[in-house]
C-alpha positions as CSV (number, residue, x, y, z in Angstrom):
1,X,0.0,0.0,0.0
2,X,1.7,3.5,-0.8
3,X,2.2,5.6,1.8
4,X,-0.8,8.4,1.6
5,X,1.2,12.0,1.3
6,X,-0.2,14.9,3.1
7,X,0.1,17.2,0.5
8,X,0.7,21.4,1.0
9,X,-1.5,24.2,-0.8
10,X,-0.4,25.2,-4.0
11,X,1.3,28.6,-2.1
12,X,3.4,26.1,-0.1
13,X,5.9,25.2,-2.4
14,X,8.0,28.5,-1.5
15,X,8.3,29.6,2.2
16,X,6.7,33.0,2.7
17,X,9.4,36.1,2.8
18,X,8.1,36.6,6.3
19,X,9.7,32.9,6.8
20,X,6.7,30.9,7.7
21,X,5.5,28.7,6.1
22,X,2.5,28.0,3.8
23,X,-1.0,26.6,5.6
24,X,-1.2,23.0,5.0
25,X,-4.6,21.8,3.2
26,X,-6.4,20.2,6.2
27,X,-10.4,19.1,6.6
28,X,-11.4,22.0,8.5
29,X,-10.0,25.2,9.6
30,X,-9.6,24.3,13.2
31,X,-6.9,21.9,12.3
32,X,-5.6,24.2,9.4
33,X,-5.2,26.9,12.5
34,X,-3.3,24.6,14.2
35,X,-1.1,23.0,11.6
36,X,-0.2,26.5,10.9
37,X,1.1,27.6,14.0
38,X,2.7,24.4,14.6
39,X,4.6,24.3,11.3
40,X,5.8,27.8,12.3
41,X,7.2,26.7,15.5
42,X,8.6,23.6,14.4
43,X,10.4,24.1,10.9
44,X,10.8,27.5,10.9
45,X,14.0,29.5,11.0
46,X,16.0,31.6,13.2
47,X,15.0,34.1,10.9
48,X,11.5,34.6,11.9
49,X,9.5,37.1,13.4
50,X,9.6,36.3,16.8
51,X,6.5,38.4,17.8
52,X,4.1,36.8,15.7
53,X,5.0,33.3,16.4
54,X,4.8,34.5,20.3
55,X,1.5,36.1,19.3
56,X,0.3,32.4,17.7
57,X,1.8,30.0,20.5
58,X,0.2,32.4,23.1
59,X,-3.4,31.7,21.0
60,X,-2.9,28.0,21.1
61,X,-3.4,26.7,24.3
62,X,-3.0,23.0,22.6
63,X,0.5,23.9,21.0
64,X,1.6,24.9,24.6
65,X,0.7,21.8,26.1
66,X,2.7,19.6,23.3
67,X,5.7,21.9,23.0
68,X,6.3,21.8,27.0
69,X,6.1,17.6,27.2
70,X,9.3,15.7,27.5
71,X,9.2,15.0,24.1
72,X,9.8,18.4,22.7
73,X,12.7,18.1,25.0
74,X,15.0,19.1,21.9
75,X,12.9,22.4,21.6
76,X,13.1,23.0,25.0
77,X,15.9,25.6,25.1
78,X,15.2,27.1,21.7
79,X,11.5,27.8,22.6
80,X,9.7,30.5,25.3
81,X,6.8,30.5,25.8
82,X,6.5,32.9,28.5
83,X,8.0,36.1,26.9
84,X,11.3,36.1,28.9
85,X,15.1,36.2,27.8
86,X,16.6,32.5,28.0
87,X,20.0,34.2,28.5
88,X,21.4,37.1,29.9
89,X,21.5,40.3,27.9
90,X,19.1,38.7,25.3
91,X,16.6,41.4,23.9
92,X,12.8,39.9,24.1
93,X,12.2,39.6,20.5
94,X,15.2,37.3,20.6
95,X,13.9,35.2,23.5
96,X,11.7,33.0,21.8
97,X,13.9,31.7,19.3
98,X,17.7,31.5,20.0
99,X,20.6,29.0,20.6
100,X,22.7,27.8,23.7
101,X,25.3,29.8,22.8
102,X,26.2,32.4,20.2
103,X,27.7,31.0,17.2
104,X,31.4,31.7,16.3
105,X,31.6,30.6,12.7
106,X,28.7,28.8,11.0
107,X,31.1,28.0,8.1
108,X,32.3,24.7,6.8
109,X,35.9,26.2,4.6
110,X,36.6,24.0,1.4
111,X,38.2,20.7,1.8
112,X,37.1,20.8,5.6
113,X,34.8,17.8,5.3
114,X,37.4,15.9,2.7
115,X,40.1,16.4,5.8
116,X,37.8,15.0,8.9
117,X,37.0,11.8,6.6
118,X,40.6,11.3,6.0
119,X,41.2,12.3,9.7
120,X,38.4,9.6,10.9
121,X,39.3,6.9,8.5
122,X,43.2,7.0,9.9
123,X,41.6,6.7,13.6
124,X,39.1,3.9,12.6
125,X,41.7,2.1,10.9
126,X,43.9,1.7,13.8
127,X,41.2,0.2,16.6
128,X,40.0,-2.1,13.2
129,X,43.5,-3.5,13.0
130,X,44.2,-3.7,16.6
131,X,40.7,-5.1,17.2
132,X,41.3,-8.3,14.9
133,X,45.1,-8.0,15.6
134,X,45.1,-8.4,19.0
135,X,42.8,-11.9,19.1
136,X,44.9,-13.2,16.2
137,X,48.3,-12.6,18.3
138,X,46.6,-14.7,21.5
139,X,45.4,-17.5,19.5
140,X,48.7,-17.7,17.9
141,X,50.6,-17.0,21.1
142,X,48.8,-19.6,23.2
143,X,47.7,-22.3,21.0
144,X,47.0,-24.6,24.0
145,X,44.2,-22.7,25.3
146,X,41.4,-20.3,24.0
147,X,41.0,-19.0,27.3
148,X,43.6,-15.5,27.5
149,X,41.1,-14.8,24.1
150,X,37.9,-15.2,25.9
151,X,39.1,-13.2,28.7
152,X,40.4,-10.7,26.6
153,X,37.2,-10.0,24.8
154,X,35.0,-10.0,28.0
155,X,37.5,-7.7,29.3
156,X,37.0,-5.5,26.4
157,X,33.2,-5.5,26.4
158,X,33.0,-5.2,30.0
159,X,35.1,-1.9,30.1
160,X,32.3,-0.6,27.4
161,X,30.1,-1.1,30.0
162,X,31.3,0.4,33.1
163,X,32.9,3.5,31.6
164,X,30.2,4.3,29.0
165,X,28.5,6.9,31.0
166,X,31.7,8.5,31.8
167,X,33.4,9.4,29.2
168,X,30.1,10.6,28.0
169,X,29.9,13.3,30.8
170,X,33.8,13.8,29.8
171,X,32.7,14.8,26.1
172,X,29.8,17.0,27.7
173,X,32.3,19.2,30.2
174,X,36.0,19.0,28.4
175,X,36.4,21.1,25.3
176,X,36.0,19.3,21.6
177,X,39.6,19.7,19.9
178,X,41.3,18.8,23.5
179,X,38.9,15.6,24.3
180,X,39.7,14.3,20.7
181,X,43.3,14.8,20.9
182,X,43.4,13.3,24.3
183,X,41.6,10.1,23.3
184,X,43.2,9.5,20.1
185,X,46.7,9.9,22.1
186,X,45.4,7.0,24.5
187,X,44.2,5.1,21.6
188,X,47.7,5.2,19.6
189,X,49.6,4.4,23.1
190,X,47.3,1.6,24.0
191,X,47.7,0.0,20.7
192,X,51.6,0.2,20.8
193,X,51.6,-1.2,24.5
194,X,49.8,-4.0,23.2
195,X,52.2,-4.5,20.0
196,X,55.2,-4.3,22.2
197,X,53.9,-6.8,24.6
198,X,53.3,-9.4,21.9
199,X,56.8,-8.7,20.0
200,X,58.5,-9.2,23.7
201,X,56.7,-13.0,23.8
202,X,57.1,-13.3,20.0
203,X,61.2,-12.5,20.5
204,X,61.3,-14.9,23.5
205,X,59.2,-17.6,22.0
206,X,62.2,-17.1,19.0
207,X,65.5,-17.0,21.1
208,X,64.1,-20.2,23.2
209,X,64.0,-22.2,19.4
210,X,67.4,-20.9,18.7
211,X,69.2,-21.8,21.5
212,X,67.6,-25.0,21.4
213,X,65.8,-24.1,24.5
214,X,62.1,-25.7,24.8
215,X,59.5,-23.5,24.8
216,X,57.2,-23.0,28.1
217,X,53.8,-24.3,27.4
218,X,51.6,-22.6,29.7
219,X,48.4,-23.9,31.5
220,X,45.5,-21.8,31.6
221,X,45.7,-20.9,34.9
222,X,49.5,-19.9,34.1
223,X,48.7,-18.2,31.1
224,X,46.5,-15.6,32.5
225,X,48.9,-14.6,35.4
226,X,52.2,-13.7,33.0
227,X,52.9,-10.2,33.5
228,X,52.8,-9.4,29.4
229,X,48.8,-10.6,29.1
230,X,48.1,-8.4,32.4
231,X,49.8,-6.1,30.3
232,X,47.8,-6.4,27.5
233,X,44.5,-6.7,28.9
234,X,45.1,-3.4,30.6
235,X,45.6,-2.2,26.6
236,X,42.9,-3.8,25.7
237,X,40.5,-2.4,27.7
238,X,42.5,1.4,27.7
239,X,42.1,1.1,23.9
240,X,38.4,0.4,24.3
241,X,37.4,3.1,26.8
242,X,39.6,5.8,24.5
243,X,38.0,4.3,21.4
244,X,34.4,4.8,23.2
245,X,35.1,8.4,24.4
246,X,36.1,9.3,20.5
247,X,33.3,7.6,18.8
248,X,30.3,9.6,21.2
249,X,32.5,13.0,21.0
250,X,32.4,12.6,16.9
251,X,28.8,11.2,16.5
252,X,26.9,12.6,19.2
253,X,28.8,16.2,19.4
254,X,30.9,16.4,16.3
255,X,28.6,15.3,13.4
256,X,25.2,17.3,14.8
257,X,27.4,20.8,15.0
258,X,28.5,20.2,11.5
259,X,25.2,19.7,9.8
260,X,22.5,21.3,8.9
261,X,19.5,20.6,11.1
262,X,17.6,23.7,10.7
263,X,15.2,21.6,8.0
264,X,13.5,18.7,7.9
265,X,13.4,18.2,4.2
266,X,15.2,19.9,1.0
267,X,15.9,23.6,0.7
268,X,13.9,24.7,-2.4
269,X,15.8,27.1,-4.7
270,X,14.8,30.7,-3.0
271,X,16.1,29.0,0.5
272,X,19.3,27.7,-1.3
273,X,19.7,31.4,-2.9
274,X,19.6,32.8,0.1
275,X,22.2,30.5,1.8
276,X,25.8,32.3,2.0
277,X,28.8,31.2,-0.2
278,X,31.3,31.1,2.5
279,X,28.8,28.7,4.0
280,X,28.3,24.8,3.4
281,X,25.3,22.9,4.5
282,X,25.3,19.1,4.7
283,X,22.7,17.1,6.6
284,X,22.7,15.1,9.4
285,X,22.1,11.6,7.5
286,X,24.5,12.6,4.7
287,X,27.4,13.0,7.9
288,X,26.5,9.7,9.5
289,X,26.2,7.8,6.3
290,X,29.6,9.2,5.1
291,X,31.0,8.2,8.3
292,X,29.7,4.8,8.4
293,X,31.0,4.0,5.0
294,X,34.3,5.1,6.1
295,X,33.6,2.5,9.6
296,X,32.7,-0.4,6.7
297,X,36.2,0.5,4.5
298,X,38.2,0.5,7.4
299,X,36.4,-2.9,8.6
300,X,36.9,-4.5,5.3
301,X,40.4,-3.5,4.8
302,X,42.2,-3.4,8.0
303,X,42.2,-7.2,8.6
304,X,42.9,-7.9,5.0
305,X,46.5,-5.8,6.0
306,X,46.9,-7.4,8.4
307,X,46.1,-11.1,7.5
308,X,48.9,-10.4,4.7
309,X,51.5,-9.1,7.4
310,X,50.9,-11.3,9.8
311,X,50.9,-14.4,6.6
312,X,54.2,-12.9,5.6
313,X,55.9,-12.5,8.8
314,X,54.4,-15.2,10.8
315,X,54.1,-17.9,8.4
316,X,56.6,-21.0,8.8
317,X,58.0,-20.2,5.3
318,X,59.2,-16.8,6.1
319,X,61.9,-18.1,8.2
320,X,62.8,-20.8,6.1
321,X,66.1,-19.2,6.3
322,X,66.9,-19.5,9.9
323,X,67.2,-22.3,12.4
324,X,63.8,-21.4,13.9
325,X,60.6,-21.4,11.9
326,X,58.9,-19.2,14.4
327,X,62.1,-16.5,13.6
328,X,60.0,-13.6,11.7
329,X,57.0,-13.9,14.0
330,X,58.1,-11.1,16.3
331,X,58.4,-8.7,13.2
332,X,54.8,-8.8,12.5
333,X,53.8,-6.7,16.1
334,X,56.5,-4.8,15.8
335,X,56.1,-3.3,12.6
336,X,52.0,-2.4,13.5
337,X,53.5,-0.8,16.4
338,X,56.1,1.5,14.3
339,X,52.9,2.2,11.9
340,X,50.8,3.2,15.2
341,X,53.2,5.8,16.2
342,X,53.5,7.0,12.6
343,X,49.6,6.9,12.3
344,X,49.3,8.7,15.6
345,X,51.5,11.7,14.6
346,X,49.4,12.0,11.3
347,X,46.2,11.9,13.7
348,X,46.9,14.5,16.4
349,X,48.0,17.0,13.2
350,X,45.2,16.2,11.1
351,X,42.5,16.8,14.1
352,X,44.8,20.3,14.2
353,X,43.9,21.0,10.3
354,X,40.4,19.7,11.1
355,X,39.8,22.3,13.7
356,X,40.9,25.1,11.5
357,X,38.8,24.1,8.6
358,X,35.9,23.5,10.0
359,X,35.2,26.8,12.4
360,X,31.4,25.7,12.9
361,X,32.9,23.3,15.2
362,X,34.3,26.5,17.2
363,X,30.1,27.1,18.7
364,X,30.3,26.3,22.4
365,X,27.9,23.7,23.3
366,X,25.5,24.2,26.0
367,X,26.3,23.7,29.6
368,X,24.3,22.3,32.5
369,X,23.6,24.2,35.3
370,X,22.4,22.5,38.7
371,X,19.4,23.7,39.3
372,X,18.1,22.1,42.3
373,X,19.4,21.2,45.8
374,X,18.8,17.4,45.0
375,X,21.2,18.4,42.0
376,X,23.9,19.8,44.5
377,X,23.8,17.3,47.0
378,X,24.6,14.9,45.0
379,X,27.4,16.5,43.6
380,X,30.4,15.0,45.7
381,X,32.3,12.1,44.9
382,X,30.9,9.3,47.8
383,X,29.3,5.8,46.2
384,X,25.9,7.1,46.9
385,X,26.4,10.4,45.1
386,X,27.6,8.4,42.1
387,X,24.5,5.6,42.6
388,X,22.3,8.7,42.6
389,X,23.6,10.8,39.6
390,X,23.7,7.3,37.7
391,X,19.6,6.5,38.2
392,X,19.1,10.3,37.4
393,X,20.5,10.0,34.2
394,X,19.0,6.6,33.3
395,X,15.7,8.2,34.4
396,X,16.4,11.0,31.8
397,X,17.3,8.0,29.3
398,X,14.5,6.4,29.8
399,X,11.8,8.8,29.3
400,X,13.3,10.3,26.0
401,X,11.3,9.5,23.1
402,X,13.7,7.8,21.6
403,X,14.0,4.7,24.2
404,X,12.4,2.5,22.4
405,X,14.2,3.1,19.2
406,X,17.4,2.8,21.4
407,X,16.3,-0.6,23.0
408,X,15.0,-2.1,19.5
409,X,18.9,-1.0,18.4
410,X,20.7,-2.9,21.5
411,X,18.3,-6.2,21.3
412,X,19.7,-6.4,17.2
413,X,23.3,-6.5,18.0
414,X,22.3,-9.6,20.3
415,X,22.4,-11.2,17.1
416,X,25.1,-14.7,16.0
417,X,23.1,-14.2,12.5
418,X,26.1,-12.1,11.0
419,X,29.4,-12.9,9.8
420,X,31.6,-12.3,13.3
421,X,32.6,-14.1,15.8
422,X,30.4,-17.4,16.7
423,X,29.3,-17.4,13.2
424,X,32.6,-17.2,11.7
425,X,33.3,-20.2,14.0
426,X,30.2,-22.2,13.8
427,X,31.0,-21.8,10.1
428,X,34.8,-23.5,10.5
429,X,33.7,-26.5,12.6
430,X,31.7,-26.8,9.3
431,X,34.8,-27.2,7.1
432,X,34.7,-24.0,5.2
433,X,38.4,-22.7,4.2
434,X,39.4,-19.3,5.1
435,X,39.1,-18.2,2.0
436,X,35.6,-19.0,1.4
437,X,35.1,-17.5,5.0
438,X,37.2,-14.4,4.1
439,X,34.4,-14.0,1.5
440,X,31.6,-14.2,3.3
441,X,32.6,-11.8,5.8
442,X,33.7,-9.5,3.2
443,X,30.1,-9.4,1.2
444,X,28.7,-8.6,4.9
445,X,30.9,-6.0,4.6
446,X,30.0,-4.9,1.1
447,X,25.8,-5.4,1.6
448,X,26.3,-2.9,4.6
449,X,27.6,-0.2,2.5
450,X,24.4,-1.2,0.6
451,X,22.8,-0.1,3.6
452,X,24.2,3.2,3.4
453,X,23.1,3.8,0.2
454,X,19.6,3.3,1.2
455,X,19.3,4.5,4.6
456,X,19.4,8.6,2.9
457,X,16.9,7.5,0.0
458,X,14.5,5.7,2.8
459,X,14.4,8.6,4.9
460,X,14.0,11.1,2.1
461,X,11.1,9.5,0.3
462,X,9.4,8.1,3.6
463,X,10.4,9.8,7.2
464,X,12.6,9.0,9.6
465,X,10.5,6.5,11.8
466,X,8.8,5.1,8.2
467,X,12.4,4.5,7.2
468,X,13.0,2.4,10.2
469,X,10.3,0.3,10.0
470,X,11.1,-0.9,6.3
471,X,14.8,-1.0,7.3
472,X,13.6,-3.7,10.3
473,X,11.3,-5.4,8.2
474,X,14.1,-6.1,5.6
475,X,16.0,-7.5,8.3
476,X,13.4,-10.0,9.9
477,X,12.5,-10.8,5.6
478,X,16.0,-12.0,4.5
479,X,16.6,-13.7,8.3
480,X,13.8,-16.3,7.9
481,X,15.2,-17.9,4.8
482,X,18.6,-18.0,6.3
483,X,17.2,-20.0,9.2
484,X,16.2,-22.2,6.8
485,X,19.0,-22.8,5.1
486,X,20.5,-23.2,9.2
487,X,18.0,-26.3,9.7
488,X,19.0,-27.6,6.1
489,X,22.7,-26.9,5.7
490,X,24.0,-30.6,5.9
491,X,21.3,-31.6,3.3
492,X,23.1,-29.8,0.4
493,X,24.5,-26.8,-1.1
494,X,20.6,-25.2,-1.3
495,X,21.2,-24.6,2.8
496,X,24.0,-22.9,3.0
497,X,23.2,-20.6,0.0
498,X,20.1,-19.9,1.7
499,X,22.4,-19.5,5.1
500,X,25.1,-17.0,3.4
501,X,22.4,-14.8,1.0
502,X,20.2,-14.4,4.1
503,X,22.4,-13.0,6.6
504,X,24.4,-11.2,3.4
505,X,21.2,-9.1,2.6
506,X,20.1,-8.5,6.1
507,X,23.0,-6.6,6.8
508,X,21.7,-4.0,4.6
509,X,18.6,-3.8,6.5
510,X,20.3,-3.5,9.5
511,X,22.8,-1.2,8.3
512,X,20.0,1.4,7.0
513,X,18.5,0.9,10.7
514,X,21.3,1.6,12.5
515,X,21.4,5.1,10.6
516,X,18.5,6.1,11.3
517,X,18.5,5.6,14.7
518,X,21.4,6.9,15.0
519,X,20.1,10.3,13.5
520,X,16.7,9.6,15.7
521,X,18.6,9.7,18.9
522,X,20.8,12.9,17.7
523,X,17.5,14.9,17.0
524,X,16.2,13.8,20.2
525,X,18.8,15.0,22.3
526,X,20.3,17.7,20.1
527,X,20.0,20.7,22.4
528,X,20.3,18.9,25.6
529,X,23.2,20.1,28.0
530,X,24.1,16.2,28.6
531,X,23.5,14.8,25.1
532,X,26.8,12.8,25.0
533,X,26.1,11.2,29.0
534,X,22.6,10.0,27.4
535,X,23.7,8.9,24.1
536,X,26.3,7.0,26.4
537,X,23.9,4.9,28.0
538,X,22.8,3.4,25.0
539,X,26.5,2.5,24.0
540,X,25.9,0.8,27.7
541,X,22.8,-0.8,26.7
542,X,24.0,-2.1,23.5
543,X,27.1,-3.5,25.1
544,X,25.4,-5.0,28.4
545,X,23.2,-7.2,25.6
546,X,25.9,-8.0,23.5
547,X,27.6,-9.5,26.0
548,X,24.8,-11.9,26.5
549,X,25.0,-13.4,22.8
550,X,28.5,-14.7,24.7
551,X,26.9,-15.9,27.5
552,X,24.6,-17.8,25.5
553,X,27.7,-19.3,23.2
554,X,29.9,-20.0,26.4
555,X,27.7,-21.5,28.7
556,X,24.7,-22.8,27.4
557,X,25.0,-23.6,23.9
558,X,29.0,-24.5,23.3
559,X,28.8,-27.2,20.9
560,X,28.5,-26.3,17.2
561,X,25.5,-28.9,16.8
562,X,23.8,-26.2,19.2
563,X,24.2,-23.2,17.4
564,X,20.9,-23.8,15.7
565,X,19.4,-22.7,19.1
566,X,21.2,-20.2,19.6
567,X,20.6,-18.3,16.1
568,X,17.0,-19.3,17.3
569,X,17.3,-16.9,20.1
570,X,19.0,-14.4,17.9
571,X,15.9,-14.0,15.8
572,X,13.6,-13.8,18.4
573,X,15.6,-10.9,19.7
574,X,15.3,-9.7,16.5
575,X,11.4,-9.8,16.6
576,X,11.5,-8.1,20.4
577,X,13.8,-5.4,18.5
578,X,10.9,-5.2,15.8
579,X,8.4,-4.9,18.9
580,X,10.0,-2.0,20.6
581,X,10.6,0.2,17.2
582,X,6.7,0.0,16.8
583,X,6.3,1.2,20.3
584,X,8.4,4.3,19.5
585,X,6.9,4.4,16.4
586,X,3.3,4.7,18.0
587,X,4.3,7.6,19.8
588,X,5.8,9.0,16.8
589,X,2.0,8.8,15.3
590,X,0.4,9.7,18.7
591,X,2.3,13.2,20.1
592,X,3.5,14.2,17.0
593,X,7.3,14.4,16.6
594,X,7.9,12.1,13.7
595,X,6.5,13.5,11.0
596,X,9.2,14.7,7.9
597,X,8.5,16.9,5.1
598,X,10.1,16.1,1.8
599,X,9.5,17.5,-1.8
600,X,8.5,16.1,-5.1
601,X,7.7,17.9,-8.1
602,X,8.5,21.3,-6.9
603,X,5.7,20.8,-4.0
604,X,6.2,20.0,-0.1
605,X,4.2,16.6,1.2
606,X,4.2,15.5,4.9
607,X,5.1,11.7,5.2
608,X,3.5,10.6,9.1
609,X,4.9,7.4,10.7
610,X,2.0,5.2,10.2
611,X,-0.9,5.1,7.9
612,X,-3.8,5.2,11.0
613,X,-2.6,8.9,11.4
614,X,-2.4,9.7,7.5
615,X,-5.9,8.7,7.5
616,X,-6.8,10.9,10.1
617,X,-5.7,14.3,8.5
618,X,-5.0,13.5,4.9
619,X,-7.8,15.2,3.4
């Protein structure tokens, strides 16, 4: 069924000079009152004549009530409705309509954006190389045991957990360029502490061989107490907390103060006109999807580089020449640590160049003020303090708008069905070569950026929520014929066909999801003074499940005869994920805030979340 449009009035397809814009064509003029004034307050621009738009919010009793709920929490410091200055000094025809802070430079200079990709795809390459390098050096280090690898990644995903919240506070209170700097500094260090570690074992393990010394084998217990795997957890879990703190500064602070978020559809040609040319606007989907197709190159190629170091250094044949096979095996860490450091200069100058070129980033964000004595008192530093602040936030969390969407994101990752980890295993206890493995990871890869594609076109044709939903349901569509193929695979070649095309197109599904909510939960928390703490939490409710699709694989279904079940599970997180998106998109349709205007044929149209409301005001 297509989605019914709600279509403008012929006047609407230029905004009036005034800046508001047109009436939209509604059954009766009640509504038609109302859409206007809403549309005014909603879409309009900084631009506009802040004494009528006082004059029509003061009319509309019903506007009031909707634009002071929680979830016009992202208008909340933009919009007065009581006449007074929000700031100091602020004259009262600026009151109704301002920003946090005054604006330093709303320009993006040429080349800016070309720089920060560059800039982001050097830092993303070196946690996607240390992130399958790391594993690779402990299975090949201690080929007795599994355990230092197991320990390693719980470590890892445990750190996401604890320190989430944080470093989110951190990218709320310390300033951009110095937070970023900071973190990638940790990031490079933590990476050659790790490198160094394994090239210590990797040059003992060598001069043992040589000397015709025997090599210790270490038990598990023994394995887990040597000082260099201390050493390197601590790394491990350094590089994941400075990996953490970067990724929430760039998407949940970076990205929204570079685009354009003024709009919720296209400019038409009088707004673009009127748009300086010292001045670039991009929007917010265009910045995330960029970034997450440089997140996809760097995951695609970073373990190619190092598979071929680590075959070339690290393979018996290398070292034909010596009296040890195991002779070049200490030149493989040692070399990704040299190209750490190397990488890590390029970094902390490029983030330099970044800043320069991109002076929009130079708006000081807003800060949080305690307001209340309950605030204050739980200021100090004591366990309870901490316990308190903690709920507070996760209060906050949980009555965004946006929960739901966030929840439906964290039960996906729950997921085996996707070429990582148990799947990738489950699929070598089924005799597949690493080649043919290799391959399947990499179309993963390759459908995601797929997902890219569509996630922009999806939100421009149908809305932001609307986008979602299709997203999910191509997801959940291309999962149930890979089960199949799961139940069938020893049958024939048809299963695992079915297997490897299923989970291969549901990445793009899940892909485009992950976009939009992504953009979902930058909207909803855009002017909030602890945006990054609260986009934090859902790193730590993404995490806290993930860690459960271990738990599952360790402990209740280890064998690979199992892994039927556990893919079972899987999709039936999948289906709860599906569950809570229609939650948050049912208040989308009830109070309001998920509607999205596009254009078509020189006209605007409103798409609404789901039909049931279309039905109710399309005329």
């Amino acid at each position: 069924m297509a989605p019914a449009a709600l279509k403008l009035s012929p006047s609407a397809s230029r905004v009036r000079r005034d800046g508001l814009p047109s009436r939209l064509a509604l059954p009766n003029e009640q509504d038609s009152e109302f859409s206007d004034v809403l549309l005014s307050a909603r879409l309009a621009s900084p631009a506009i004549g802040s004494a009528r738009l006082r004059a029509n919010v003061e009319k509309t009793p019903l506007l009031q009530r909707h634009l002071r709920t929680p979830l016009y929490s992202a208008f909340e410091p933009t919009f007065q409705l009581d006449g007074r200055p929000s700031h100091d000094g602020e004259s009262e025809g600026d009151s109704l309509i301002s920003n946090s802070a005054p604006v330093v430079d709303n320009g993006i200079r040429p080349g800016g954006l070309l720089v920060f990709y560059i800039q982001q795809f050097i830092s993303i390459w070196g946690f996607r190389m240390a992130e399958f390098a790391i594993p690779l050096f402990l299975i090949t280090y201690f080929t007795d045991t599994l355990l230092p690898t197991a320990i390693y990644g719980f470590t890892s995903c445990l750190t996401n957990i604890l320190l989430s919240q944080y470093l989110g506070s951190l990218v709320d209170r310390v300033q951009r360029l110095t937070l970023l700097r900071v973190a990638a500094l940790f990031q490079r260090l933590s990476t050659i502490i790790a490198y160094s570690s394994f090239t210590a074992l990797f040059y003992y393990q060598h001069l043992c061989l040589s000397q015709g010394v025997p090599v210790p084998h270490h038990s598990r217990i023994e394995s887990i107490k040597m000082p260099q795997f201390q050493i390197i957890l601590f790394a491990g879990a350094l590089l994941q907390a400075s990996n953490m703190c970067a990724t929430i500064a760039v998407v949940q602070d970076w990205v929204p103060a570079l685009a354009d978020t003024s709009a919720h559809g296209e400019d038409d040609e009088d707004e673009q006109s009127q748009r300086s040319t010292s001045t670039s606007s991009i929007p917010l989907s265009t910045l995330n999807a960029n970034l997450k197709r440089v997140d996809l190159a760097c995951k695609l190629l970073a373990p190619l580089f190092v598979s071929v170091l680590s075959m070339h250094f690290m393979h018996p044949s290398s070292a034909s020449t010596t009296s040890s096979p195991n002779a070049g095996r200490w030149i493989a860490p040692l070399g990704l640590a040299a190209l750490m450091f190397v990488c890590g200069l390029v970094d902390q100058l490029g983030l330099g160049v970044v800043w320069r070129l991109l002076p929009r980033l130079h708006t000081p964000r807003a800060q949080f003020h305690p307001g209340g004595s309950a605030e204050r008192s739980t200021s100090g530093s004591s366990l309870v303090s901490i316990v308190k602040t903690t709920a507070r936030t996760w209060g906050e969390f949980w009555n965004l708008p946006t929960f739901s969407s966030s929840l439906s994101a964290a039960l996906l990752m729950m997921s085996v069905l996707s070429f990582e980890g148990a799947m990738i295993t489950f699929l070598k206890t089924q005799h597949f070569s690493d080649t043919t493995v290799s391959v399947m990871r990499s179309t993963g890869v390759l459908t995601s950026f797929l997902g890219t594609l569509l996630s922009p076109l999806l939100e421009r044709r149908l809305g932001s929520v609307r986008a979602g939903s299709w997203s999910l349901m191509i997801v959940v569509g291309c999962l149930v014929p890979a089960l199949f193929g799961l139940e069938v695979m020893w049958g024939g070649d048809m299963g695992m066909t079915l297997l490897v095309s299923g989970i291969a197109l549901s990445s793009i599904g899940l892909a485009s999801f992950e976009l939009v909510q992504t953009k979902q939960l930058q909207m909803a928390i855009m002017n909030h003074p602890k945006k990054s703490t609260l986009a934090s939490l859902q790193f730590t409710l993404v995490h806290t499940i993930d860690l459960m699709k271990y738990v599952l694989t360790m402990f209740f279904f280890p064998h690979p005869h199992q892994f039927k079940y556990t893919a079972l599970i899987s999709f039936g997180s999948i289906l709860a994920g599906c569950a809570s998106y229609v939650i948050y998109a049912r208040r989308a349709s009830e109070e309001g805030y998920g509607e999205s205007r596009w254009k078509r044929g020189g006209e605007y149209f409103f798409i609404f979340p789901t039909t049931e409301e279309e039905k109710v005001v399309s005329p």
